[in-house]
C-alpha positions, 0 to 999 in steps of 0.5 A: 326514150325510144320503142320498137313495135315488133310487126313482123309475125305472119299470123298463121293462127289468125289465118283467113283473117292474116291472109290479106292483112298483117295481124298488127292492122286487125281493127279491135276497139275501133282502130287496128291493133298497132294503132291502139299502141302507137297512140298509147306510146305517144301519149306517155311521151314517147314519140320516136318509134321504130316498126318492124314489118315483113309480111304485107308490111308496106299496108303497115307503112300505109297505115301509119305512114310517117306517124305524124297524124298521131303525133309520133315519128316512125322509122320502119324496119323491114325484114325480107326474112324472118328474124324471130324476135332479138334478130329484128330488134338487132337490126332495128338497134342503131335507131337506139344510139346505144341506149336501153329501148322499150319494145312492145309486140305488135299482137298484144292489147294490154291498159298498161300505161306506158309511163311507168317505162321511166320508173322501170328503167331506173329500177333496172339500172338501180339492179344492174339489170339488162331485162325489165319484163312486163308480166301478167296472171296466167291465161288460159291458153298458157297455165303453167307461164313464162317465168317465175319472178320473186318478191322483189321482182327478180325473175327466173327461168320456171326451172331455176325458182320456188316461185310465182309463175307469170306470163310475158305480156310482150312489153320489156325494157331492154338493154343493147348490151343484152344483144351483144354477140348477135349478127345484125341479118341473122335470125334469133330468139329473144328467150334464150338470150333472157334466160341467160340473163336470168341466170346471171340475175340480170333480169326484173320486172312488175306483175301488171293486173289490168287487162291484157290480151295476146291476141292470137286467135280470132276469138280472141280478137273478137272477145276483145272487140267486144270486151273493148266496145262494152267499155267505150 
């Protein structure tokens, strides 16, 4: 299996920080955010990995550079614009060679362990599924979540179901055929493309309860500093 580690966001929240650093290369825990990811991906495995990269993205490549230090391979994907979540990852899918992906968002930390991506990916083609969604209780800054997902781990649009609520974690397992449709070049969002899914009750996922955190406020990433240094 291969992932992609979305990295192109400007960061406008985290700004002065973001100003001369991509959000993704903010040290947490004693390494940068992107790093936290690629060493967790390569440890499940996974080693093949795409980035995407717009705004001071060459400090990206800098950072990880080929990605053998870590004992990955990466391939970049740099946007000249933004290209919102899907219109990154349908330029990045050739990298895929038409088989389903994991993407991981660039501005979470989450102790999900990426080696459950081979169980998720059966049980989304077992369902038929072109979405497998990593979801989490709701936090503060997002009471009322995402999506509602069902007790066989159906997930609904919050509109569409009498059920629990939970919030994206920015880690999904996806199915090119999700993308089918969209120009490479052209900017798209990933939600309305999985609440069609949804609709068509092709998309699945799991509840994670370990520690996730989107990290997009600077005391967010200092609470997490801390919460991580506590723990080292």
């Amino acid at each position: 299996m291969r992932a992609m580690i979305l990295a192109a966001g400007r960061g406008e929240r985290m700004r002065p920080l973001t100003d001369t650093l991509p959000k993704p290369l903010l040290p947490v825990g004693g390494k940068s955010l992107i790093q936290w990811q690629v060493e967790r991906l390569v440890a499940a495995g996974i080693k093949h990995l795409i980035v995407n990269h717009a705004w001071l993205g060459a400090k990206i490549e800098e950072a990880l550079g080929d990605g053998s230090r870590y004992g990955a391979h990466i391939t970049y994907s740099p946007e000249t614009e933004a290209l919102e979540t899907a219109g990154g990852i349908v330029k990045a899918l050739p990298f895929f060679d038409e088989q389903p992906f994991l993407v991981v968002n660039g501005d979470v930390w989450c102790d999900w362990d990426p080696t459950q991506a081979k169980a998720a990916l059966a049980a989304m083609q077992r369902a038929s599924a072109q979405a497998w969604l990593l979801l989490v209780d709701n936090p503060s800054h997002n009471p009322a979540g995402d999506f509602a997902m069902d007790g066989t781990g159906r997930i609904y649009d919050l509109a569409a179901a009498d059920a629990a609520t939970y919030t994206f974690a920015g880690i999904g397992l996806y199915q090119p055929s999700l993308f089918a449709g969209l120009a490479a070049g052209k900017p798209a969002p990933l939600a309305p493309l999985l609440r069609a899914a949804m609709q068509a009750g092709r998309v699945i996922g799991a509840h994670h309860a370990g520690l996730w955190v989107d990290v997009g406020t600077p005391q967010r990433l200092a609470e997490l500093d801390a919460a991580l240094g506590a723990h080292s």
